[in-house]
C-alpha positions in Angstrom: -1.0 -118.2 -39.9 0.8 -114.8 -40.1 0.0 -113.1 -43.8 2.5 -113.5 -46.5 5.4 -110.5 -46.7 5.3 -110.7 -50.6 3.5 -108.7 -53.1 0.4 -110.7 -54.9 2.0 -110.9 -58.0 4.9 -112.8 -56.9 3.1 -115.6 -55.4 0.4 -116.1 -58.6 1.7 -119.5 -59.6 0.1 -122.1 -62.1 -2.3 -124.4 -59.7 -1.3 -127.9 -60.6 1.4 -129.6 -62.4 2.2 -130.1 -66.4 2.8 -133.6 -67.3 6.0 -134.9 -68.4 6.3 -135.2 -71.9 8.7 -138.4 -71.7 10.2 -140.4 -69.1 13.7 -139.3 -69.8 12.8 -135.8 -70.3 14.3 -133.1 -67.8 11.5 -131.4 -65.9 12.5 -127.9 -63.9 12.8 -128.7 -60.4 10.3 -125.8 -58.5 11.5 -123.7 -56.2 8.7 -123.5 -53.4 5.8 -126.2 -54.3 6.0 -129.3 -55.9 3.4 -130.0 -59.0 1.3 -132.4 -58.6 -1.0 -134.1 -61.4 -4.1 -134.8 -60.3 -5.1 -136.0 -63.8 -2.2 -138.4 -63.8 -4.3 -142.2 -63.1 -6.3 -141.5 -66.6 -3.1 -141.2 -68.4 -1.4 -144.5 -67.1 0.3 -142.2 -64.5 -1.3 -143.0 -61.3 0.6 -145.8 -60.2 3.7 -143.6 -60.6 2.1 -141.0 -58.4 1.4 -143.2 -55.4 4.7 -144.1 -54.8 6.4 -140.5 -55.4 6.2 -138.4 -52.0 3.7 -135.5 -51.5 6.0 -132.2 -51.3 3.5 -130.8 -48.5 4.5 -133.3 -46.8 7.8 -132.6 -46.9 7.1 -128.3 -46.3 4.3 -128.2 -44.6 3.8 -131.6 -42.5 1.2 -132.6 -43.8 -1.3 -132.8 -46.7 -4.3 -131.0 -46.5 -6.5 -132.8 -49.6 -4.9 -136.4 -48.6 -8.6 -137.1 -48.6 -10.1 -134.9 -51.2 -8.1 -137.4 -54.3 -4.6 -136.3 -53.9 -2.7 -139.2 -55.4 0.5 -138.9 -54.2 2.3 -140.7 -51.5 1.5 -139.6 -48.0 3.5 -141.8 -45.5 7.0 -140.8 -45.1 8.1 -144.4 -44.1 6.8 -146.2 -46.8 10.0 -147.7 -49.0 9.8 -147.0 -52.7 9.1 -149.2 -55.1 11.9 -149.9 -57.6 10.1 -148.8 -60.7 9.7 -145.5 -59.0 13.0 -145.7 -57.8 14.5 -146.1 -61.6 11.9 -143.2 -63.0 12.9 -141.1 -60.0 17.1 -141.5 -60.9 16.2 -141.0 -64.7 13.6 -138.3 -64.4 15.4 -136.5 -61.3 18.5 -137.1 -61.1 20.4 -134.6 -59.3 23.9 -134.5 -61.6 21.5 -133.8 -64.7 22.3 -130.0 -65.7 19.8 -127.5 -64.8 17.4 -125.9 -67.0 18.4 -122.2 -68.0 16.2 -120.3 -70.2 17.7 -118.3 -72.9 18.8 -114.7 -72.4 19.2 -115.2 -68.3 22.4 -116.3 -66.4 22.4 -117.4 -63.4 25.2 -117.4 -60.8 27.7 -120.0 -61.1 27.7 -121.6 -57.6 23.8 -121.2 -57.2 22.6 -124.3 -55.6 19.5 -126.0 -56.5 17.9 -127.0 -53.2 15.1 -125.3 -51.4 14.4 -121.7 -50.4 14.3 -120.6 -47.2 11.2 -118.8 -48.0 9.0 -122.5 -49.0 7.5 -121.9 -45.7 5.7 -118.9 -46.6 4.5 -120.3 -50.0 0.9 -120.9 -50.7 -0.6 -124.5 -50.0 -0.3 -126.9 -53.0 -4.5 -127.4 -54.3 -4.6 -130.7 -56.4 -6.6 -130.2 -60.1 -9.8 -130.7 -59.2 -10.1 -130.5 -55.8 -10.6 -126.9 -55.5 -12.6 -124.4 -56.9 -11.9 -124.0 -60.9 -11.6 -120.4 -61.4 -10.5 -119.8 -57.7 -7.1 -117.8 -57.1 -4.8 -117.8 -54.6 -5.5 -115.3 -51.4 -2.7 -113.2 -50.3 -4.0 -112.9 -47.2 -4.8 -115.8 -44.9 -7.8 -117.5 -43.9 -6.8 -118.4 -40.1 -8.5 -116.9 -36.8 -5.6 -115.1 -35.1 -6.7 -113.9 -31.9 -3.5 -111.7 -31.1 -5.1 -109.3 -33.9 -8.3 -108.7 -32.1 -7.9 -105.6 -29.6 -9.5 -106.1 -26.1 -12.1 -103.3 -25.4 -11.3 -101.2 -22.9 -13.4 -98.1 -21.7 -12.1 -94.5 -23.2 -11.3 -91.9 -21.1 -10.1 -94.4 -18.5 -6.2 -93.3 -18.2 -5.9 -92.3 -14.5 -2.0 -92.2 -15.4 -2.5 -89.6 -18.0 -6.1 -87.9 -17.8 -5.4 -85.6 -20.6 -4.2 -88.6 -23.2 -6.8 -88.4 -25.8 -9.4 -91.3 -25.5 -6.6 -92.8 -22.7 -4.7 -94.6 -25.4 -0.8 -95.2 -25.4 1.4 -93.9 -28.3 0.9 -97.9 -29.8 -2.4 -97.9 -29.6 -3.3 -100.3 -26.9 -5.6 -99.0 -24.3 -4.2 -99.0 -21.0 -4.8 -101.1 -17.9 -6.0 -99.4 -15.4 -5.2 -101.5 -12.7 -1.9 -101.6 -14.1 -1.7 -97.8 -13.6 -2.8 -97.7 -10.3 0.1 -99.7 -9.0 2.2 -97.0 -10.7 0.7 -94.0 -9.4 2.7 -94.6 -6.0 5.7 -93.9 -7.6 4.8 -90.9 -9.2 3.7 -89.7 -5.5 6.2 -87.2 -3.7 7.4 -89.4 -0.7 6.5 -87.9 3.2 9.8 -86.3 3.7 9.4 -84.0 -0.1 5.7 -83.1 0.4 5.1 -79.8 1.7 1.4 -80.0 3.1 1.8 -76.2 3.3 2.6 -75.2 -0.4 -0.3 -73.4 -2.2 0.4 -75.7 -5.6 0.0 -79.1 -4.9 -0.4 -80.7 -8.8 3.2 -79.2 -9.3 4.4 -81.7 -6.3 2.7 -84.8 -7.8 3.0 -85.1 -11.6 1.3 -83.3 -14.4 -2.5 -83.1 -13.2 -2.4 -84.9 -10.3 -4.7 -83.9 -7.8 -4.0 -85.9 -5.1 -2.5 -86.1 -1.7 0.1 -88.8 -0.6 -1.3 -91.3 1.8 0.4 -93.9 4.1 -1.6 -96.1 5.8 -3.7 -98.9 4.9 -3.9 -97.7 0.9 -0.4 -96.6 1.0 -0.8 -96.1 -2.7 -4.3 -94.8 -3.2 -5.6 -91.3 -3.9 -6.8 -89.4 -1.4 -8.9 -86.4 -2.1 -8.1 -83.0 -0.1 -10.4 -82.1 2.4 -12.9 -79.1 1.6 -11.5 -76.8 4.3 -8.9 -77.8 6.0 -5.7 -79.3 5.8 -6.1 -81.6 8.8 -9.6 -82.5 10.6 -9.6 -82.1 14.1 -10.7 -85.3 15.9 -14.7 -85.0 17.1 -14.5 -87.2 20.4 -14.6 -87.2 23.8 -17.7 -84.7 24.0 -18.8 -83.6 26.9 -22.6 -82.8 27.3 -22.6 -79.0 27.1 -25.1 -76.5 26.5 -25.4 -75.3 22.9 -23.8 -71.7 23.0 -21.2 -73.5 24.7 -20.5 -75.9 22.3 -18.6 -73.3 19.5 -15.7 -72.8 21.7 -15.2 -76.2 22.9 -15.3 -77.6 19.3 -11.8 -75.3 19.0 -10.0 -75.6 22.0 -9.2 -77.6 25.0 -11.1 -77.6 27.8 -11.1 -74.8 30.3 -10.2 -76.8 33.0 -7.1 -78.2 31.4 -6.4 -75.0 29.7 -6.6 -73.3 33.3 -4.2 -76.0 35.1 -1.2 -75.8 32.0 -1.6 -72.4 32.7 -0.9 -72.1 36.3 1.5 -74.9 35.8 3.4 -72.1 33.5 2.8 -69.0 35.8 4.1 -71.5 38.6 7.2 -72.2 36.5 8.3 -68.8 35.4 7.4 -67.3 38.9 10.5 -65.4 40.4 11.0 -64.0 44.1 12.8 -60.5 44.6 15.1 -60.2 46.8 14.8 -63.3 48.2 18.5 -63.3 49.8 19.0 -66.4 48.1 22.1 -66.4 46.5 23.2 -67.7 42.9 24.8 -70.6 41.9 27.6 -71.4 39.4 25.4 -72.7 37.3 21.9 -71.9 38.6 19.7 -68.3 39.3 16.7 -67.1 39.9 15.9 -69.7 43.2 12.5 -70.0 44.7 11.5 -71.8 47.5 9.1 -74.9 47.4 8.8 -75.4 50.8 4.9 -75.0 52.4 6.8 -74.4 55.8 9.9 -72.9 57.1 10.3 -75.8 59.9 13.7 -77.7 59.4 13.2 -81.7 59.1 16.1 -83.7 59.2 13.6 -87.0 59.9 14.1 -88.4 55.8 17.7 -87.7 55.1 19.7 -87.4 58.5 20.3 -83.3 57.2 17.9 -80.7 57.8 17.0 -80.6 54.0 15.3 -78.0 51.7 13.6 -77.8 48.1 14.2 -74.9 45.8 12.8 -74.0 42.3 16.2 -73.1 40.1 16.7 -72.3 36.0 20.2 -74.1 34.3 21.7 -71.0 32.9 23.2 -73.5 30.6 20.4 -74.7 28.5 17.8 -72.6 30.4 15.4 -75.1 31.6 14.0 -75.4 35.5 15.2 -77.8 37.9 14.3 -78.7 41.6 17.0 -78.5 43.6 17.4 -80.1 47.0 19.5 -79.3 49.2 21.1 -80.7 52.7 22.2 -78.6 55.2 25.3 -78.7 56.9 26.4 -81.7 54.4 30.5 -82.0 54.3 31.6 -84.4 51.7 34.7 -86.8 52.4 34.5 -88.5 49.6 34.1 -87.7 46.0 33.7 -91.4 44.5 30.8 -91.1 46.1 29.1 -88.7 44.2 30.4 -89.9 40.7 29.7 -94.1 41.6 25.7 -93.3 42.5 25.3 -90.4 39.8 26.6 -93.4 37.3 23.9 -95.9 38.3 20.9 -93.3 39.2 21.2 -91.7 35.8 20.3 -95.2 33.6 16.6 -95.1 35.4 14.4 -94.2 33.1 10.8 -94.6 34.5 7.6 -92.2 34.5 7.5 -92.8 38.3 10.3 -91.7 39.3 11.5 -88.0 39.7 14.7 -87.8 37.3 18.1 -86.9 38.8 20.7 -85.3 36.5 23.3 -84.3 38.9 25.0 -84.0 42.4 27.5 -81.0 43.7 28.4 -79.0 47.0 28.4 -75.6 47.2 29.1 -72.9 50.1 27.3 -70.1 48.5 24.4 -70.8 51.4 27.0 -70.1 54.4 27.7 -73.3 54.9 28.8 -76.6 52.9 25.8 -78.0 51.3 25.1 -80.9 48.9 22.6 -80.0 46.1 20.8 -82.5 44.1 19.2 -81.5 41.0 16.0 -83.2 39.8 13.5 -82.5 37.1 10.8 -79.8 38.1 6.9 -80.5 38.4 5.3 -77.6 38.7 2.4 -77.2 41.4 3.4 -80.8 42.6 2.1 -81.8 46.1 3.1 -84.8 48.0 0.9 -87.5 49.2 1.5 -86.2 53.0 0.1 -82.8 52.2 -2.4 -84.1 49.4 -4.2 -86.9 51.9 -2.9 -87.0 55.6 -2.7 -82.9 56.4 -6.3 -82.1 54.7 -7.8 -84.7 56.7 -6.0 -83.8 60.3 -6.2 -79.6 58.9 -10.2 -79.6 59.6 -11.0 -80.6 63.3 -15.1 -80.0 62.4 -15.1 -83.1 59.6 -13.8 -86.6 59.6 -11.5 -87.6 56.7 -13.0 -88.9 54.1 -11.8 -92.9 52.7 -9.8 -92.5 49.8 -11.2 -94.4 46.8 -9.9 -98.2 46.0 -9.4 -97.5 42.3 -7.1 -94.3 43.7 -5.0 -96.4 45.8 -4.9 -99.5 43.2 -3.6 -96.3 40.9 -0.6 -95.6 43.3 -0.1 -99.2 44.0 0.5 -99.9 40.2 2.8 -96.8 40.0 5.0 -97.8 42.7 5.4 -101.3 41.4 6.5 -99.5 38.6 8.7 -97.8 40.0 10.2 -100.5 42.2 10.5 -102.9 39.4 12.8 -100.5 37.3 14.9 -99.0 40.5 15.5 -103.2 41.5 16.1 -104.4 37.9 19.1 -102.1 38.1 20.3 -103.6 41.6 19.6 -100.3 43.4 17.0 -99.1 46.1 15.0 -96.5 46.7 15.0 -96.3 50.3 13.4 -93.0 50.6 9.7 -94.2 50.3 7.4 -91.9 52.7 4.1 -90.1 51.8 6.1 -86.8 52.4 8.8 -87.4 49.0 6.2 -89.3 47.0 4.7 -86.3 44.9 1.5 -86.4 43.2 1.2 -83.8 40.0 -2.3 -83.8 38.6 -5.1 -86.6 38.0 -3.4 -89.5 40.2 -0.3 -89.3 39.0 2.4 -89.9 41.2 6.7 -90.4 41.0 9.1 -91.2 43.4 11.1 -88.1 44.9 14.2 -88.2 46.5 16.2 -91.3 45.5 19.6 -91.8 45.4 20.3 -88.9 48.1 20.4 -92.0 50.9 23.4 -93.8 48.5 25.3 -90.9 48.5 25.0 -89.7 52.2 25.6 -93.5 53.6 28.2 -94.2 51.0 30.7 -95.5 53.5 28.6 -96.5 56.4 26.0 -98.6 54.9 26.8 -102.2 54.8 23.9 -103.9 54.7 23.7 -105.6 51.1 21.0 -104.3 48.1 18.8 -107.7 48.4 18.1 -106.5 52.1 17.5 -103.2 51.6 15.1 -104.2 49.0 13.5 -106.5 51.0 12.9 -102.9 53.3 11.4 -100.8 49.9 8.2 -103.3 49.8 7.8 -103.0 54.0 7.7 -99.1 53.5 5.6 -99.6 50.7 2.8 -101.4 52.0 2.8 -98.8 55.1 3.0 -96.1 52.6 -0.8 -97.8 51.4 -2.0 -98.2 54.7 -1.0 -95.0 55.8 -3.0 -93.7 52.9 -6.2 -95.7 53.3 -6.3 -95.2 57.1 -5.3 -91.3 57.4 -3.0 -92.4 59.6 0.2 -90.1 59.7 3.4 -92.5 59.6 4.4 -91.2 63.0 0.9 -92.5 64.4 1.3 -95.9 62.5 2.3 -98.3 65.8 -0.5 -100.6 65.7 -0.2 -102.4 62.0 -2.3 -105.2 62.8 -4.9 -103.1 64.1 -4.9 -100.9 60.6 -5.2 -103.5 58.3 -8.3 -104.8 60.4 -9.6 -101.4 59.8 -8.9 -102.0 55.7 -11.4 -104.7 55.5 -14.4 -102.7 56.5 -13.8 -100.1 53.7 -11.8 -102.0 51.2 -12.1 -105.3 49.2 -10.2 -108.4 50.3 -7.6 -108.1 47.4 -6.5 -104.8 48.6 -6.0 -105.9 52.2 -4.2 -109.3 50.8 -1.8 -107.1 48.8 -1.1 -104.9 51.5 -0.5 -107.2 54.0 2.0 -109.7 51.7 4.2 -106.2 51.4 3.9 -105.2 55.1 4.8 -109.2 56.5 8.7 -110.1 56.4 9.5 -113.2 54.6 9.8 -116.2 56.2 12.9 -118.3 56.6 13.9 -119.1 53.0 11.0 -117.2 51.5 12.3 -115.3 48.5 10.2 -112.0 48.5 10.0 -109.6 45.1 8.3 -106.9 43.5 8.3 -109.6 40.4 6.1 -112.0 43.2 3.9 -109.1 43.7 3.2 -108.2 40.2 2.1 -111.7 39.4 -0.4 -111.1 42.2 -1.9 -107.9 41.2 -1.8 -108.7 37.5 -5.8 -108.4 37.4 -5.3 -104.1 38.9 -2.4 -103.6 36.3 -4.4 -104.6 33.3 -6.8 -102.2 34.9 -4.4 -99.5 35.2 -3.4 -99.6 32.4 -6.6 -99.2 29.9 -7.0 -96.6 32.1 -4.4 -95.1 30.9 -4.7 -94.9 27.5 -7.9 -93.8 27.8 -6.7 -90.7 29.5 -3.8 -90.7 26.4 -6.3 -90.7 24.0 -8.4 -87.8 25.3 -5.3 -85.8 25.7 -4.4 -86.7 22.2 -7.6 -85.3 20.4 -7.0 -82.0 23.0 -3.6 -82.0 21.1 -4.6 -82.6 17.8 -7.7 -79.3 18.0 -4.5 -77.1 19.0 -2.6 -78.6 16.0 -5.4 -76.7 14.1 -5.0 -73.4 16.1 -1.1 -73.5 15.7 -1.6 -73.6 12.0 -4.3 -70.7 12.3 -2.0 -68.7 14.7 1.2 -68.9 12.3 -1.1 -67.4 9.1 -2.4 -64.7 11.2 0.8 -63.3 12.5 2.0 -63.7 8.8 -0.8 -62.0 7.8 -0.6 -59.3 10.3 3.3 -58.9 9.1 1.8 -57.8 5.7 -1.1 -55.3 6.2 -1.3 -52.3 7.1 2.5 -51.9 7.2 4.3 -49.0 5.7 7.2 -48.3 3.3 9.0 -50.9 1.9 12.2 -51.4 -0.6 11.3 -48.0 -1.6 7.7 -48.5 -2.6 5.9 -45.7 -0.4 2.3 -47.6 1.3 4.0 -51.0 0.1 0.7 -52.6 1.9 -1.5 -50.8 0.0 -0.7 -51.3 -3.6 -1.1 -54.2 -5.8 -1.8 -57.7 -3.9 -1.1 -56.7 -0.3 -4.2 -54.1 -1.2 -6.4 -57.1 -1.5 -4.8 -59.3 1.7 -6.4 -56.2 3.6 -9.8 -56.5 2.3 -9.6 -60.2 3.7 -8.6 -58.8 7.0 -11.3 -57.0 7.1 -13.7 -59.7 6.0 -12.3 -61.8 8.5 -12.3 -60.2 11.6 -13.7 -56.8 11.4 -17.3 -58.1 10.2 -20.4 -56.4 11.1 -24.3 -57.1 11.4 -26.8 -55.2 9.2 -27.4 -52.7 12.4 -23.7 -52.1 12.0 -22.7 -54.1 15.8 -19.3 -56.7 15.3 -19.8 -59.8 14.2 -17.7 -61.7 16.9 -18.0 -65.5 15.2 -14.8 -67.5 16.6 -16.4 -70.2 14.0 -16.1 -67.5 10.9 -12.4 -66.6 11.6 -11.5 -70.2 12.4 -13.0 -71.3 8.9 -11.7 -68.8 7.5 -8.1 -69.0 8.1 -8.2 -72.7 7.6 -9.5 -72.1 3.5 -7.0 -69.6 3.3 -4.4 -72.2 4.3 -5.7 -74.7 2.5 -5.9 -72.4 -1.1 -9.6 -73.8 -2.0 -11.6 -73.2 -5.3 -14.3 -71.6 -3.3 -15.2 -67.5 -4.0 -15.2 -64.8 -1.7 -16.4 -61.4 -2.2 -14.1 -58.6 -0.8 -15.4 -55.1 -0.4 -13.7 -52.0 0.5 -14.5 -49.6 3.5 -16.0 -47.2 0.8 -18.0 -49.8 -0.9 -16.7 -48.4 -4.3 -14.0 -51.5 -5.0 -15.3 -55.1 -4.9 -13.1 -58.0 -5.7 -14.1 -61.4 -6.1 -11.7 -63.9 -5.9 -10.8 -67.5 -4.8 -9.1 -68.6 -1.9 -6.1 -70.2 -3.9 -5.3 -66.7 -5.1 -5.7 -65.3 -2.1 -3.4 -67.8 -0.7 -1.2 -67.1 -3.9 -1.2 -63.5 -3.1 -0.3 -64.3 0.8 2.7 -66.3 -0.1 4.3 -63.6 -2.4 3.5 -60.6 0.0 5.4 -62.5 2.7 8.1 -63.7 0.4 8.8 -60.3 -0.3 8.8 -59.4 3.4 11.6 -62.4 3.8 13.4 -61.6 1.2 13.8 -57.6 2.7 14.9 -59.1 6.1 17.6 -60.1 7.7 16.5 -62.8 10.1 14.7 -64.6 7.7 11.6 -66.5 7.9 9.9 -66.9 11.5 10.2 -70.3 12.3 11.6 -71.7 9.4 13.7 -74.3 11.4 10.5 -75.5 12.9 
């Protein structure tokens, strides 16, 4: 029970009731209790009292001394008797006038029934029931658990850390749990956090010191790293030798390194006077051709392969181009450009566009596909190395090789089919192969265009011909047989079971063998059939995807690195700027060249560099990441040392080369990367 809203004074009431001094005499009706007479049975009154009705009964519900010698009626159903009936109309009788005592008025339309504010009143105590002398609490007795405060740990706020004692303005301690599912909200989302910002509370709310994460704890905290901003991945170690091991933890591998390197030389490589001439749209050809021998075997035209850059949007194609070509028809061109375009496969050599030109001397159609640089073709990769060397015999491809370009092929086949076309042009010499097995399709859709109007054989039968040429494509392959030398089949796929398993000649031989009379024959049939190689194939593959991917993510480091230290170089050592003679030298960018120094221009105790890729990589990466940690910073002179923290020096770094972008006029490198 709540505690009373009145003062003490107003509620100190006479405990118990006077007795009526005559039957017929008007008695003051109360406004909050009704009196009871406890003493009434020894005055001949008792029998009056059981048969008038307890007033707690009618306020409170019920009677708490009904058994501790309350005389008064407690059943609300029991009918009256009709003595009490006639005392009750003569002693309260409700047209009787109210007493009014003298020198008070009361309001002339004041009624006489019960206050609203009965509820509140103290418990009616019978005379003698109670304590004698006792008086009347203002405050009550009941347990009321909503007054009890729940402990809660202080200093537990992870909302507000600086909240003294991590209470709320009423009070309450806070839930922490509670909190925690509001602290996502308080986050910057991923597209408003800048990882590279040197003040990273300011980003999420006053004293937060956390990054945002999405992931499995989209909401949780997640503490930043000591050094960097990113951690490179730390797998796929090769077993090297320990001094070789501080480079390698850095950078790629040299042998990748070395091959996306030539791969680059290979594409920007140019040929001076050349004497080939330049396109509408196209300069700087180079020749791809190993030999200067026209073939006109593949496409009916002598044909040729050239290295070209799109002076439009200045990327390199490979063009190929057929000799001697005279188009008749232009729907030609447009209907087969329409359909080639929509494949979309990793197998197959892209082709963007068709045209004819006469800037060679002659009327030519050109074909323009993407460019792999340093691609060979299965022909020069596998058949001419093993007839090149008289002195050794060819050596057997391996089964998990050819099972590679089997799956690739199917690949191929299923998307160049699924869109009702062919390929037609499947040979070991336009199959190219650019590095670790991979291979694509070359050279489709230039058959479609040059037999426009004289093919009429239907695309079901000329698909039915792409899985013949691809199983002699195979078995060309595992034999070392050149295609021209392939007469005897039967005898070559004898010749696979003594190097090969069973599966691989069952494959080969299903693709090679027509179809019987009503035999339907796809590359859907032969998928289901080398299901067991796919699934092969591909984990495979994402191994290989994985490794490249922790390659890509220790050059995600050194990109960061490279970008600070050619911001960095932008500051030091330069000269006059918006008027402030050795701008580099004064004030903050004073100290960014002490850091240089420290960085890269370190030196042994015998005075001989200190070459540590490991010390400029670490660093650089603090620097970026603004750490808490102190560095020491001496001059050349050793008569100025500084010691600071890496988030000023990052503080420092970030003004300098504000200051630099705000004096120029192409503004910030890089800023819409």
């Amino acid at each position: 029970m709540a505690a009373t809203r009145y003062a003490s004074n107003d509620l100190r009431r006479q405990v118990g009731s006077p007795r009526s001094k005559a039957r017929g005499g008007l008695l003051p009706l109360p406004l909050v209790c009704c009196v009871h007479s406890s003493g009434a049975l020894a005055d001949g009154h008792g029998v009056e009292n059981k048969d008038t009705l307890c007033r707690n009964i009618l306020i409170y519900g019920h009677c708490r001394y009904e058994d501790q010698g309350c005389t008064f009626n407690h059943d609300q159903n029991k009918p009256s008797s009709p003595q009490a009936d006639l005392a009750s109309k003569k002693a309260f009788n409700v047209d009787s006038p109210a007493f009014t005592p003298a020198g008070q008025q009361t309001a002339p339309n004041k009624k006489t029934t019960l206050s609203s504010q009965a509820a509140n009143a103290a418990p009616f105590t019978p005379r003698g029931v109670g304590t004698p002398n006792q008086q009347p609490s203002t405050e009550t007795s009941m347990f009321n658990p909503a007054a009890i405060r729940e402990f809660t740990p202080q200093n537990y706020d992870i909302a507000n850390p600086n909240a003294n004692g991590g209470t709320q303005e009423n009070g309450l301690y806070s839930d922490p749990f509670t909190t925690m599912g509001s602290m996502g909200s308080n986050l910057p989302s991923a597209g408003q956090f800048n990882m590279y910002a040197s003040d990273h509370n300011a980003l999420a709310g006053s004293g937060a010191t956390f990054y945002p994460q999405h992931g499995a704890f989209p909401a949780g905290p997640l503490q930043p790293p000591n050094y960097h901003l990113y951690q490179p991945f730390d797998c796929y170690r090769q077993e090297l030798q320990p001094w070789q091991r501080a480079t390698y933890d850095f950078f790629m591998p040299a042998k990748m390194r070395e091959e996306l390197q030539k791969k680059m030389f290979a594409t920007q490589q140019v040929m001076p006077n050349s004497g080939l001439p330049q396109l509408e749209h196209w300069h700087s050809l180079f020749p791809l051709d190993t030999s200067n021998r026209k073939n006109a075997a593949s496409f009916g035209y002598p044909s040729w392969a050239y290295k070209a850059q799109n002076s439009r949007n200045g990327r390199h194609y490979a063009l190929r181009r057929l000799e001697g070509y005279r188009l008749t028809n232009e729907k030609s061109i447009l209907t087969v450009m329409k359909e080639w375009k929509k494949i979309k496969n990793a197998n197959v050599v892209t082709v963007h566009e068709a045209f004819t030109t006469r800037e060679f001397g002659d009327s030519s159609l050109i074909f323009a596909y993407d460019y792999h640089p340093l691609s060979k073709t299965l022909l020069e990769h596998h058949l001419q190395a093993a007839h090149g060397n008289r002195f050794r015999a060819p050596s057997a491809v391996p089964e998990n090789v050819l099972w590679g370009y089997i799956c690739q092929i199917t690949n191929a086949l299923k998307a160049i089919h699924s869109n009702k076309l062919a390929a037609r042009c499947l040979e070991p010499g336009k199959i190219i192969l650019s590095d670790n097995n991979r291979i694509r399709l070359g050279g489709c859709s230039i058959l479609d265009v040059v037999q426009f109007e004289s093919n009429t054989r239907p695309v079901q039968e000329l698909q039915q011909e792409d899985l013949v040429k691809f199983g002699r494509v195979i078995l060309s392959v595992a034999t070392g047989a050149l295609p021209a030398h392939l007469n005897n089949v039967a005898a070559g796929l004898d010749s696979l079971a003594a190097k090969y398993s069973a599966n691989l000649k069952e494959a080969v031989t299903w693709l090679i063998t027509p179809p019987s009379a009503g035999e339907s024959k796809s590359i859907e049939n032969f998928i289901g059939g080398i299901a067991a190689q796919m699934t092969t194939f591909f984990d495979l593959s994402l191994q290989d995807n994985d490794e490249k991917q922790s390659h890509l993510a220790r050059e995600l480091e050194n990109g960061r690195i490279a970008r600070n230290t050619m911001k960095l170089q932008t500051i030091v050592d330069r000269g006059d700027l918006g008027g402030v003679q050795s701008w580099s030298e004064t004030g903050d960018r004073y100290q960014l060249k002490l850091f240089r120094d420290y960085v890269f221009h370190r030196v042994e105790a015998d005075g001989k560099p200190n070459l540590s890729i490991g010390h400029m990589l670490s660093c650089m990466s603090k620097l970026d990441a603004g750490i808490d940690e102190m560095v020491v910073l001496t001059s050349r002179d050793n008569e100025s040392v500084f010691v600071l923290t890496y988030r000023e020096l990052r503080q420092m770094f970030d003004r300098a080369f504000n200051e630099l972008v705000k004096h120029s006029k192409t503004g910030a490198p890089g800023a819409n990367n």
